[in-house]
N, C-alpha and C positions, 0 to 999 in steps of 0.2 A: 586563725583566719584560714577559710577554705583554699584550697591551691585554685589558682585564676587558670584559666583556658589557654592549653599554647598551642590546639590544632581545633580546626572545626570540621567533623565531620559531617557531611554534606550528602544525606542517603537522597539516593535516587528512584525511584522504582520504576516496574516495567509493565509489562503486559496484564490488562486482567484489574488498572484502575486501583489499585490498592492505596487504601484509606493513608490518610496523613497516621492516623492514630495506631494502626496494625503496623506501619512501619517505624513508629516510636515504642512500638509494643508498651502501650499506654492505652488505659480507656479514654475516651474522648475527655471527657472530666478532667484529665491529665494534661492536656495540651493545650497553646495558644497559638494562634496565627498571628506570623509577626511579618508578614510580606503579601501584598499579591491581593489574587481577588474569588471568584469563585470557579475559574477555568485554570489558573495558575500561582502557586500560593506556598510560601513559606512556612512552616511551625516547629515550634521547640515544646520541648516538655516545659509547663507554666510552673515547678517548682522544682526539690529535690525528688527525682523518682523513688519511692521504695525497691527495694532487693527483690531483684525478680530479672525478667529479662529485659526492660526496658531501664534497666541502671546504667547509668553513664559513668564511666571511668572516670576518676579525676583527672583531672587537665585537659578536659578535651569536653566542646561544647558540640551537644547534636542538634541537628536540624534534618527536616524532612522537606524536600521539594512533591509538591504533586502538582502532575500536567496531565492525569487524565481525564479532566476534563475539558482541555482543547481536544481530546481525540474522540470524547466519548456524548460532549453534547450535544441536543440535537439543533434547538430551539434556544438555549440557556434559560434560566431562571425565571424569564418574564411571560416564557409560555407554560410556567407551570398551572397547577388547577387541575381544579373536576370540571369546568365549565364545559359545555359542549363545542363551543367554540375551540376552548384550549387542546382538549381535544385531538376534534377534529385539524386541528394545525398542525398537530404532532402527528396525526397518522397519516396527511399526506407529507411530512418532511421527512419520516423514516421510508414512506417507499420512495419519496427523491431519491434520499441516501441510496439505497438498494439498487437504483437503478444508474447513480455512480461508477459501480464496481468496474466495468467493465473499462471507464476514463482514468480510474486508478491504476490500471494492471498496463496500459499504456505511458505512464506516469514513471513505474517501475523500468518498463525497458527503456525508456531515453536514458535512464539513470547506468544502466546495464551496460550501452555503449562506451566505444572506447573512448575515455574522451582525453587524454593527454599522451601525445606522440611520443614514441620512442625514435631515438636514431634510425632511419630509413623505412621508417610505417609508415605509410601513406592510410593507412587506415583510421586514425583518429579523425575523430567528429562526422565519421559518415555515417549516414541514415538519419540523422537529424532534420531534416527536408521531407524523408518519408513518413518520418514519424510524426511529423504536425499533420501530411497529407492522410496517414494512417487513424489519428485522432477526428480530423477534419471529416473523413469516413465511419467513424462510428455516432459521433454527433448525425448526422448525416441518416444514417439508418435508426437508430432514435425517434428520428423526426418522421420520415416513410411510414415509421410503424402506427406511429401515435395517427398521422395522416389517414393510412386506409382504417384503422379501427373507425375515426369522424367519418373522414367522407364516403367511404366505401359500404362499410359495414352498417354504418346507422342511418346517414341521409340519406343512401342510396335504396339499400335494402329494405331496413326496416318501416320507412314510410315510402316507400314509390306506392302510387296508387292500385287497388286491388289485389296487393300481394300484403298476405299475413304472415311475418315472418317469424312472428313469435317475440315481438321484441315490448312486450307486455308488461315486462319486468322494468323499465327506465321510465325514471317519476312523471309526474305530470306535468311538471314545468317543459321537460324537454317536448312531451307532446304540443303542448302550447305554441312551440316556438317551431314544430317540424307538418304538425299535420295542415295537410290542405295545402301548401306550398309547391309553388315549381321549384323543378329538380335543381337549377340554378341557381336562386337564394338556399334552398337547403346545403348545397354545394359549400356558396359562398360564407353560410355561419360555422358549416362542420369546419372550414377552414382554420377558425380562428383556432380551435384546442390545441394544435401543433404549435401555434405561434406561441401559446400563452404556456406550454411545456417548455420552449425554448427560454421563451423570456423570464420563467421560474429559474431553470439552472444558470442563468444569466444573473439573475438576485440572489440564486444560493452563492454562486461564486462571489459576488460583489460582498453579502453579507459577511463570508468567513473569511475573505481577507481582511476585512476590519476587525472582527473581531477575532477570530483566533490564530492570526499570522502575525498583526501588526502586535508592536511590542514598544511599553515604553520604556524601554533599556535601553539605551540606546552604547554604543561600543564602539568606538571609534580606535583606530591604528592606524600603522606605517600606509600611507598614500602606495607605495609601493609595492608590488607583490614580491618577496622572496625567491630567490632564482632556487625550480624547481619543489619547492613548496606542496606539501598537500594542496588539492584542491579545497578540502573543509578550511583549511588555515586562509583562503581569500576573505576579505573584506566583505567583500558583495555576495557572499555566495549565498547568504541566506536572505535577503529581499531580492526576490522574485515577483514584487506585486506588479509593479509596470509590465514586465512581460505579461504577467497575467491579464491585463486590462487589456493589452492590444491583442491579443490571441482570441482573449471574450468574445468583443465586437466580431471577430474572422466565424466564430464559429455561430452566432447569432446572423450574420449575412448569410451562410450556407443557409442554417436554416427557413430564412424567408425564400428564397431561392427554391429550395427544394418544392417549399409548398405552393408559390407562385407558379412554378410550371406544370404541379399536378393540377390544379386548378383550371391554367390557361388550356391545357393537354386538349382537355373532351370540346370546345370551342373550336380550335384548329383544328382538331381530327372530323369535325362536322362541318369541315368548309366553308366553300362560302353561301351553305344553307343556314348556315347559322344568321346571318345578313351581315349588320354593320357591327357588331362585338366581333367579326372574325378579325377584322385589320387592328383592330385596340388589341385584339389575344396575342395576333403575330409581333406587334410594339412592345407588349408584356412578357412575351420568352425572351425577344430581345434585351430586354435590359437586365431580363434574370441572366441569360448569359454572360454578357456583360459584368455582372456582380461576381458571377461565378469567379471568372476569369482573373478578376481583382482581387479576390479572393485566393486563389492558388497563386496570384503571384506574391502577395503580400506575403502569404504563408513561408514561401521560400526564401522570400528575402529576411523574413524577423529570424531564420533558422543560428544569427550568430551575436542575436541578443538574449542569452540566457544565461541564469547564476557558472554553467562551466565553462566559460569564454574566460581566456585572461583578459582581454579588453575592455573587459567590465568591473578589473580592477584600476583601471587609466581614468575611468569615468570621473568626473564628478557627484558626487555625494553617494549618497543610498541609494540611490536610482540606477546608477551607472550614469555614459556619456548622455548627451542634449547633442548631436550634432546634426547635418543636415540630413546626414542618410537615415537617421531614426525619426525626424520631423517627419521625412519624405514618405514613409512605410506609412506613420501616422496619419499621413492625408491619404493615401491610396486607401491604406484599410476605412478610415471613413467615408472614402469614397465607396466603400463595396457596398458599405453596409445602407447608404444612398441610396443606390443603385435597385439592391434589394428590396427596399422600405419601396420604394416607386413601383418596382414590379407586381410586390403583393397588394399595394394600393390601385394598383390599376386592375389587376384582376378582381377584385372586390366589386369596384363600378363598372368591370362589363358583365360581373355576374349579376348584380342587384339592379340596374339602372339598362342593360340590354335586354337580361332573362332572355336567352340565347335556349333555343329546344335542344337536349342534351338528351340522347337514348341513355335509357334508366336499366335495358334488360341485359346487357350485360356489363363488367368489373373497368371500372375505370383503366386508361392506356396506362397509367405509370402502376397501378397497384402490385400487378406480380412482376415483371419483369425489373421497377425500378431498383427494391430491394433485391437482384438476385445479382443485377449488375455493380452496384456498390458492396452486397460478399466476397463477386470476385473481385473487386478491387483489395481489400480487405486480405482475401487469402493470399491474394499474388504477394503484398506488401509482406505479408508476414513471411511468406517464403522466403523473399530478399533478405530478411532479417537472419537465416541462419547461419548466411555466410559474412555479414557484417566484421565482426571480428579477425574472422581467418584467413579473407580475403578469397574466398573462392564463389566470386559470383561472375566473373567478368564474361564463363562462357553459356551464361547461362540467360542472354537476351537471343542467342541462335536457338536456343530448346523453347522456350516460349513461341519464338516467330512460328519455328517446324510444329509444333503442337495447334498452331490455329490453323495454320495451310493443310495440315491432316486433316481437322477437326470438318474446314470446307471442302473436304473432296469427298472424305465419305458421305455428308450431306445430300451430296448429289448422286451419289452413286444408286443404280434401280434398284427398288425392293430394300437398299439398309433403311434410312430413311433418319431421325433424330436419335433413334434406340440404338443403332449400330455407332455414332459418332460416340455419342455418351459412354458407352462402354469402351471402345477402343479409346479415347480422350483420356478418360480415367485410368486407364490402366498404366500406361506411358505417363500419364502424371505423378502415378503413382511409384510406377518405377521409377523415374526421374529423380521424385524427395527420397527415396532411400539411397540412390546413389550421391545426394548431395549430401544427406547427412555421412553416410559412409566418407566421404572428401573432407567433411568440414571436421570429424574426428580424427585423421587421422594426416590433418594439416600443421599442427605447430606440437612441437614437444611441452609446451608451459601451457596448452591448453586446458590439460589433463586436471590443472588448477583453480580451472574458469570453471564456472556453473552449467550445465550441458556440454560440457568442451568446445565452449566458445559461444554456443548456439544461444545465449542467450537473450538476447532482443528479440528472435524469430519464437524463441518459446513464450514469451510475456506478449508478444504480438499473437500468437496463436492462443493463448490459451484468453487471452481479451478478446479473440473472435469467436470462439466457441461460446464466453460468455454471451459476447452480444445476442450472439445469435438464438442461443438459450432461451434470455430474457425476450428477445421479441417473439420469439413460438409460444411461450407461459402469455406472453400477452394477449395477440391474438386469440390463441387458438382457448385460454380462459374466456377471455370477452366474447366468443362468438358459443361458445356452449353457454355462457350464462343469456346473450339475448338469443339465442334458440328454443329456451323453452324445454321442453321435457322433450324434445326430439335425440338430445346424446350429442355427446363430441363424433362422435364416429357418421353423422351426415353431411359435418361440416366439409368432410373433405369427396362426399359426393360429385360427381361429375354428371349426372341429371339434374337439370335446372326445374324440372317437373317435380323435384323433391318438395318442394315449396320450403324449404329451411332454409337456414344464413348458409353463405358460401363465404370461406375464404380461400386468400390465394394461396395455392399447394405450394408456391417456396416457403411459408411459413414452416406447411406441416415437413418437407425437406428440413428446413432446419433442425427444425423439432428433432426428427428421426436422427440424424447426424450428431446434436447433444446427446441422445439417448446414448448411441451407439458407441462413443466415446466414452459415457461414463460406466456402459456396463463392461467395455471393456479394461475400465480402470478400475472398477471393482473387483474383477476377476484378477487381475493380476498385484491386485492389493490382498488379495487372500492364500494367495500362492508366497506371495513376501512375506504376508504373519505366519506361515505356516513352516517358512523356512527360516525364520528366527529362531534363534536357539542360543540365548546369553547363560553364560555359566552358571552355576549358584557363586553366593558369596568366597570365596577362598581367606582363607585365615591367616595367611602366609603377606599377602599383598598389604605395602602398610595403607592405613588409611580404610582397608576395606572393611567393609559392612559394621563402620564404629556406631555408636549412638551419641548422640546429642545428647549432654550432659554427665557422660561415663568416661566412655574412653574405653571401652572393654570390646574386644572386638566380639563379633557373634556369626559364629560360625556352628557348624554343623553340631547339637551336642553339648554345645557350651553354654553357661549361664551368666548373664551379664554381669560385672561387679558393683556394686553400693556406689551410685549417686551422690555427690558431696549434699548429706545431711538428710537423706535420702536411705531407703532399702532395696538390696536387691530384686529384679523384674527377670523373672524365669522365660527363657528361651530357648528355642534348638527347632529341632524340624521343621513345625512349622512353622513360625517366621521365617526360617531358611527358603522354605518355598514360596513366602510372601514376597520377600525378595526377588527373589527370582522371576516371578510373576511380574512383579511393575517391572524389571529390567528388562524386560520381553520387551512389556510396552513401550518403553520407553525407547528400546532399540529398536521399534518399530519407526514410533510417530519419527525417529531422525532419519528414514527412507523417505524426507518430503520433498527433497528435490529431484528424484529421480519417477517417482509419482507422478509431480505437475510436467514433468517432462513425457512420462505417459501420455496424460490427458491431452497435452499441446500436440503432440505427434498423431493419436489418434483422432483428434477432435477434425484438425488440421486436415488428414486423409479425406476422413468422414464428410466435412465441409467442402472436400475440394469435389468431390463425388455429388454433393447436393446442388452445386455452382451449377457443375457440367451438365446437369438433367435438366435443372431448371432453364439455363439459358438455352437449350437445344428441343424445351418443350417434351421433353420426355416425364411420364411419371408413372412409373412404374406399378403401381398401387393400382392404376384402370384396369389392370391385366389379371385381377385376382389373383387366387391364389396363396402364396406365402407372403409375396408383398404386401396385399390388399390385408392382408389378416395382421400384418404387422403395422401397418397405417394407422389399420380402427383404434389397435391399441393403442397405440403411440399417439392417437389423439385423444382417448381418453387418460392416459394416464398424464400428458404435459395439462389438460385442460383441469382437471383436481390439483397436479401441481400449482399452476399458476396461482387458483382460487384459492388453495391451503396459504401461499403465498403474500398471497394481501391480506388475508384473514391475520396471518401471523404478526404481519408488519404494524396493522392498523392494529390489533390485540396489543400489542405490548407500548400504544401512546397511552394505554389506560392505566400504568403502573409508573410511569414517568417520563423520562425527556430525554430519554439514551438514544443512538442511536444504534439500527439492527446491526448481529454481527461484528460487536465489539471488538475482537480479538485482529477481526479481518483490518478494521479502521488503525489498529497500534502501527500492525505490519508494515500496512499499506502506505499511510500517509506520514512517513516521516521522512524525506525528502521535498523539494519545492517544486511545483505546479510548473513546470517547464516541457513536459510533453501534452499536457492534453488540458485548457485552465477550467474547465468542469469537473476537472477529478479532487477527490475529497482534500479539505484544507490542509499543508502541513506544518503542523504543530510544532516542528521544531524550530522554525521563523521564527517562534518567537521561546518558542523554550530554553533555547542555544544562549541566546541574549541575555536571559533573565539570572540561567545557570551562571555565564563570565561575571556578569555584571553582581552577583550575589557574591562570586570569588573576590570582584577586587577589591568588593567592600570589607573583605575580613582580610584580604590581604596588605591593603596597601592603608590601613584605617592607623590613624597617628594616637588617637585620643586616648588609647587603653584601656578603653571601656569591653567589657565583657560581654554586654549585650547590646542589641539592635533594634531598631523600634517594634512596637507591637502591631503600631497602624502604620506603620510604613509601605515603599510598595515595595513591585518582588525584587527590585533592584539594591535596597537599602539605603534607596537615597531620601528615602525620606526623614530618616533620621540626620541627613546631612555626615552619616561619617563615609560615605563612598567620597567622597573628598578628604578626608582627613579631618575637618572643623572637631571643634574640641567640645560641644555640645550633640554630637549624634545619640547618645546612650538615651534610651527611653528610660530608663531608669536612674539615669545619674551617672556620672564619671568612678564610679565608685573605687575605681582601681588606678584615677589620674597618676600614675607612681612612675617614677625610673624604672621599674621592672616590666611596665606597661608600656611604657615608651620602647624599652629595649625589643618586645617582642612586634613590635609594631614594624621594627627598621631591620626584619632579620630572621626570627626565631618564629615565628607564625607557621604551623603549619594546615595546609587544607587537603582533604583528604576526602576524593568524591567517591565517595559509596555506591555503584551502581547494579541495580538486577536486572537482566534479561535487557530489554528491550533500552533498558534506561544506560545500556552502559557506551549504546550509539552514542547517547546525546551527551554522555559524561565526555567522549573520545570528543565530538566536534566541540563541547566547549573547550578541551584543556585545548583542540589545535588551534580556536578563534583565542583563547586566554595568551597563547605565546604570542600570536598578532597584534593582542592590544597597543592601545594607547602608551608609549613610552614612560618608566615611573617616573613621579615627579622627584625633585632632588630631594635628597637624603633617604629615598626607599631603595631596595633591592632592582636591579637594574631589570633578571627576570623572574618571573611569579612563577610561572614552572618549576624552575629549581626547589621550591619551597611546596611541590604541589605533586599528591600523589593520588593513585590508583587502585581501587578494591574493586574488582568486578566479580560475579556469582551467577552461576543459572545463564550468562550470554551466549549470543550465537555471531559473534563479532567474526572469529576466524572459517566455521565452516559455511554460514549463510551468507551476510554482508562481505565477508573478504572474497566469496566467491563470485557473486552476483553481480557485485559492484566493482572488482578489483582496482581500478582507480579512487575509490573512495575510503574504505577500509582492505582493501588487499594487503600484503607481506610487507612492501613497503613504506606504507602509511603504519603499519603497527608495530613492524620490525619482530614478528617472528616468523617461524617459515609458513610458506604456505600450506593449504589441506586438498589433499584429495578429495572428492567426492564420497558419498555415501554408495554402496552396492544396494543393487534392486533384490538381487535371491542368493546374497551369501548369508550365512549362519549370524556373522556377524555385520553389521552396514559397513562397520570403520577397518577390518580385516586387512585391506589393500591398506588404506594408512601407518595401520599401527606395524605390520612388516615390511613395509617398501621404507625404500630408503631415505632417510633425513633430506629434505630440502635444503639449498644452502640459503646460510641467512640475507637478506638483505644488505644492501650496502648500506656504509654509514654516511652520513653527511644529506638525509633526507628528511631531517625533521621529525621521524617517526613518532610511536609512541613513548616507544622504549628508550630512543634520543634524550624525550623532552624531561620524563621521571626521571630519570636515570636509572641505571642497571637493577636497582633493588628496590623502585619505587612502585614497581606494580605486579600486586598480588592479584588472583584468580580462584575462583572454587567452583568446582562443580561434583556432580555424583553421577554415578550410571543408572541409578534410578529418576533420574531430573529427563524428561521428554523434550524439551528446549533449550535444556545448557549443553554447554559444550567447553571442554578447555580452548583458553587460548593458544597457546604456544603449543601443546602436542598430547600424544596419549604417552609417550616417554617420558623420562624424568627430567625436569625441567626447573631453572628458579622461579616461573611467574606460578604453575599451575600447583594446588594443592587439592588434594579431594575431600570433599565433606564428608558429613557424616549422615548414612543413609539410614537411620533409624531416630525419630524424635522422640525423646521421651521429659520433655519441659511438661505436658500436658498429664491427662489423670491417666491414660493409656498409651501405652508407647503406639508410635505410627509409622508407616513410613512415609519419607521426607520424599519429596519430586519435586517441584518447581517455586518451593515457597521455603518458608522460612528459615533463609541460610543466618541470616544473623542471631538464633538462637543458638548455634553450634559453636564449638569447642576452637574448630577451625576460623570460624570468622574473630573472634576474640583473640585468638595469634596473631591472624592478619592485621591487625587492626590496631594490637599493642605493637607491633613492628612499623610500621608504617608511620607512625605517630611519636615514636621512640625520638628526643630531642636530638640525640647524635647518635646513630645507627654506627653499626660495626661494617670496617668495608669488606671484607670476605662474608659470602651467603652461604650457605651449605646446597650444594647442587644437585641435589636428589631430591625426588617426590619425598616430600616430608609428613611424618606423622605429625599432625595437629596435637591429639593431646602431650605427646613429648614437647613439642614447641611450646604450648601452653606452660606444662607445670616448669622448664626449664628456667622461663625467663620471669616468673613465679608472681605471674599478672592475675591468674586467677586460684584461689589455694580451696 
């Protein structure tokens, strides 16, 4: 009789969507889904594997979890098809997605904040106010954008009477609906586009908390939160959809707001020759006002209903609290959104039902200065954000005050005029952010272990304003070279109106140039970092280095790999030794990514704050020919081919299927919950988290003995009924109903979550949501934990997540020490680390990771050819981390190994027979360990 299952391993995977079947290392033929559906989904191999890589030990049952596609669909299943419709639905919901980006990267920095107080920190939970108002401003410019493309651009220009603007190109329908019309109902229709942009990310948010957040696992535990407790180990922390609904509606009122007053603007600004529409225009700001107003204050007050509040573990259900002050928010914010809906409805009937004479020759009142005023809001915000953490902002409302009273005295001084403000404005702002970053560096000693050294909200705030402002220059200034005609991007930014071309407004092409300038500056100094890489070649001496997959021989300089079990030896020396070497560059490169986006943020930042201060002071520098004006034309042609390659590319790839663009950005990005910005893309682990515990307690705390699990069950395993214990769960029969079934049921089970890359987040927050469960019922093991271990590979838990997030995966959530930062121009990034001195560990009594396994329950692998792994615990010798083996040779030609297939390796098969071992030995051996000695010792693979 076969030996029965006494652990289940529980692969995970990570970035990059990898198949159920590549992680069974099985052809699909080989597999069945026995969970789940087609975004979230359970599979085991459907019989005995053959000898190969995908053989499963005995005693031990595999399973594959895949989630990527909550991260990676666009539409799901029912928009698939050639139809033109189908389509055409996928290629506007991949540029949705794309234009996301910017509400995700917001999304990041709330998460970044400090959010659990230390004895005498007055600094936790700050900037969570600014950061909805931060959010509330990019939505906000979104809208302005989409607005002057309709009103400005097309009703305005394109059909005002007797001017040919070239807009020839926009079908027939719209002519229909634009020529021959006063300016006024043109006005009032180009209106609607913004509205029905807003109201689309309104239904995309709506849509992907149903379907890829909400979860029916559901996971219930201790009413109580754990004194001092990870944040992940709350209850609540991962539904976040209530917040998300109330924030929707906040950022769906800005938006009618915004538009209602561009609308109402050219009405008021025309007096009372406008006639009887002026007084209905003046009632119409009014109540946009009014909306606004409700609106930032709502904003403020929802700031301590979110998944990082403890009070949200006091709550009632999955929601959190029902009390009066969350009713209260609830009526004000429907009150905004009221207030709003009446404004834009009112403007509509004094535009249609007044037709009010509106001068057509020149740019509507809100078009360029609207957007330049919500930048700077945007930048200022982001600025605050760099002292968030460190606490050095306090003196820094005197430097803004002294920066405007300058900025109004040179204004008026004879002969400077807007060009002398701009530049001395700039320059003192500019010197200002260097002296604050200089403060906020060299403010706290444990900074050094933060992401930026502390600066991190103000960099995810900045480098989401460079985005935005990116994305609206690519829009613009694409949309106005395609309805121009064969005139060029370089007239748009013309300042003769005799040009007879489209015109738009110069804060665009400001933007534009300030993305530019950012990014060739972080080009340059990303090629001065590859150039100052310099990783060793292999060394022979180091254990663990340069082994192969499936040998064990090391390969170093000269040397010839030895015989493969059943196998021949595969001749090597120099060059693979330079192959090596070669992907370790790379790889030591791409892990200079934090101080990279920390580039782009700092200069984007500069760049932007220098575009604010032109635009608002009327200054453009471009009139003046010369170097500027020659850098202008470029910079409008080369953003106006971006943008169009842009939509080309977005709308190209609905024709191949239903992913959304940018794959890898959507892993990164969205796996935390929607609590800074609820337009930013869904996160998956809402419901991932759930499905992972909920799959654990099914094999943990399952009575009946059975071996397997249903095949149509969901991802939770309840549909076979043994997530409760009943003694029919087994799709296939009880077949092992025995005492020895029994025994492993109340005890001896073990689970063992497999996790790559990205997957080993969601492995950490289920094991911390698995210690919170539900208390077991009588006669099971009191905690699942104890019985429940850790394989992570290829992760970047310690030096990204522990740094970014330090409240969430930081040192003392993990329980090893903390990591330094990666270097921008050392030879090697990790230099500083690997010789500065050992961090002290964490205290105990915090829940951590290493708490919850115990001392020897969590193994790690990585390689220095892997561009995204990283060890956990240190580049020293350590119990958790083991190195892989950076040459594959399972295939017909050896390769080298980077980011994928650790579990063909010698090392994972150690790990993996330890970990699973019925009674482990209590002494580890504490040195980086050779994999194949650990292999043949413990004589698991011969």
């Amino acid at each position: 009789m076969p030996e029965l299952p006494h652990a289940l391993e529980l692969r995970i995977h990570g970035v990059n969507n990898t198949s159920p079947a590549s992680m069974l290392e099985l052809p699909a033929s080989g597999i069945e889904q026995v969970g789940g559906d087609d975004l979230g989904s359970f599979w085991r191999p459907s019989g005995d594997p053959p000898p190969g890589p995908g053989e499963v030990p005995a005693g031990i049952r595999r399973e594959a979890y895949s989630w990527g596609g909550l991260a990676r669909n666009t539409l799901g299943p029912k928009a698939s098809g050639m139809g033109a419709f189908a389509v055409a639905g996928r290629a506007a919901a991949r540029v949705g997605w794309a234009l996301l980006l910017p509400f995700g990267l917001v999304n990041l920095a709330y998460w970044s904040r400090t959010l659990v107080p230390e004895e005498g920190d007055a600094s936790a939970g700050r900037g969570a106010v600014s950061l909805r108002i931060f959010g509330l401003g990019l939505t906000v410019l979104l809208v302005q954008t989409v607005a002057v493309l309709a009103t400005d651009m097309v009703a305005r220009q394109c059909y005002a009477p007797g001017v040919a603007a070239g807009c020839g190109a926009l079908p027939g329908l719209v002519d229909d609906v634009f020529v021959g019309r006063p300016f006024a109902v043109r006005l009032a229709v180009a209106a609607w586009l913004p509205i029905v942009v807003v109201l689309g990310l309104w239904a995309l948010s709506t849509l992907t908390r149903n379907r890829y957040e909400a979860s029916g696992a559901e996971v219930t535990g201790d009413p109580e939160p754990k004194p001092r407790a990870p944040l992940l180990s709350n209850r609540g922390f991962w539904t976040g959809s209530k917040l998300v609904r109330g924030t929707a509606r906040l950022h769906l009122a800005a938006g009618a707001v915004v538009v209602a007053v561009l609308c109402a603007a050219p009405v008021v600004g025309a007096g009372s020759g406008a006639g009887a529409p002026f007084g209905w225009a003046i009632v119409a700001v009014v109540l946009a006002f009014g909306a606004g107003i409700a609106v930032l204050v709502t904003a403020c007050r929802a700031a301590g209903d979110a998944p990082d509040v403890a009070s949200r573990e006091r709550g009632a259900g999955r929601t959190g609290s029902t009390g009066r002050g969350e009713n209260a928010r609830d009526r004000v914010g429907l009150a905004a959104l009221g207030l709003a809906g009446a404004a834009f409805a009112l403007t509509q009937a004094v535009l249609w039902f007044g037709q009010p004479v509106l001068a057509e020759d020149r740019m509507l009142l809100l078009s360029g200065i609207g957007p330049a005023w919500t930048a700077a809001v945007l930048v200022a915000l982001a600025l605050s954000g760099l002292a968030w953490r460190t606490q050095t902002w306090r003196r820094w409302p005197l430097v803004w005050a002294g920066l405007l009273a300058l900025s109004l005295v040179l204004t008026k001084l004879p002969g400077t005029g807007g060009r002398a403000a701009a530049i001395s404005v700039g320059v003192v702002l500019l010197v200002g952010l260097g002296r604050l970053v200089r403060e906020v560096r060299a403010a706290k000693d444990q900074a050094q272990y933060w992401a930026w050294r502390g600066m991190g909200p103000g960099v995810l705030m900045g480098t989401a304003t460079v985005t935005a402002l990116a994305v609206s220059a690519l829009l613009v200034l694409a949309s106005g070279d395609f309805l121009n005609g064969g005139r060029g991007a370089a007239m748009l930014v013309s300042s003769d109106p005799r040009s007879g071309g489209m015109q738009v407004p110069a804060v665009y092409l400001a933007f534009g140039a300030a993305a530019l300038v950012a990014l060739l500056v972080l080009l340059g100094l990303a090629l001065v970092a590859f150039l100052r890489t310099d990783v060793r070649a292999p060394d022979p001496g180091a254990p663990g280095e340069g082994t192969v997959a499936g040998e064990g021989t090391v390969v170093g300089e000269g040397t010839v790999a030895g015989p493969r079990p059943g196998g021949s030896g595969i001749p090597t020396g120099a060059s693979m030794t330079r192959r090596l070497a070669r992907f370790r560059r790379g790889a030591a490169f791409a892990h200079r990514a934090e101080p990279l986006v920390g580039v782009l943020a700092f200069t984007g930042l500069a760049a932007a704050l220098g575009a604010v201060v032109a635009a608002g002071l009327g200054w453009a520098p471009w009139e003046d020919g010369g170097v500027a004006r020659w850098f202008a034309d470029r910079s409008a042609v080369a953003l106006a081919a971006a943008g169009l390659a842009a939509v080309l590319g977005l709308a190209g790839g609905a024709v191949t299927g239903g992913t959304r663009p940018l794959g890898l950005v959507w892993d990164l990005m969205c796996f935390l919950p929607r609590a800074g910005h609820p337009f930013a893309p869904p996160c998956y682990a809402e419901r991932a988290v759930p499905e992972i515990v909920s799959r654990s307690l099914w094999w943990l705390d399952r009575a009946d003995g059975s071996a397997d699990g249903s095949a149509d069950g969901s991802a939770d395993g309840s549909a076979d009924g043994s997530a409760d214990g009943s003694a029919d769960g087994s799709a296939d029969g009880s077949a092992d109903g025995s005492a020895d079934g029994e025994r492993r049921a109340t005890g001896d089970r073990r689970l063992v979550l497999s996790a790559h890359s990205l997957g080993a987040s969601l492995a950490v927050a289920a094991l911390m949501q698995l210690d919170s469960a539900r208390p077991a019922e009588p006669g099971r093991p009191a905690r699942r934990t104890d019985r429940t271990r850790l394989l992570t590979y290829g992760s970047q838990l310690r030096p990204y997540f522990g740094r970014i997030f330090p409240e969430l995966f930081g040192s003392p959530v993990l329980g090893t020490p903390p990591c330094r930062g990666a270097g921008l121009f050392s030879a090697d990034p990790w230099a500083a680390e690997k010789r500065g001195p050992v961090a002290e560990p964490p205290r105990t009594g915090t829940g951590s990771v290493r708490e919850l396994v115990g001392r020897t329950g969590w193994r790690s692998l990585w390689r220095p050819t892997d561009y995204l792994g990283f060890p956990v615990h240190g580049y020293a010798a350590d119990e958790i981390d083991g190195r892989a083996e950076e040459l594959d040779t399972t295939g017909y030609l050896p390769q080298v190994a980077t980011h994928s297939g650790y579990p063909r390796t010698l090392a994972y098969a150690a790990d993996l027979d330890w970990l699973t071992r019925p009674s482990e030995p209590e002494v580890r051996h504490s040195s980086m360990r050779d994999p194949i000695t650990t292999v043949r010792s413990n004589g698991s693979l011969k």
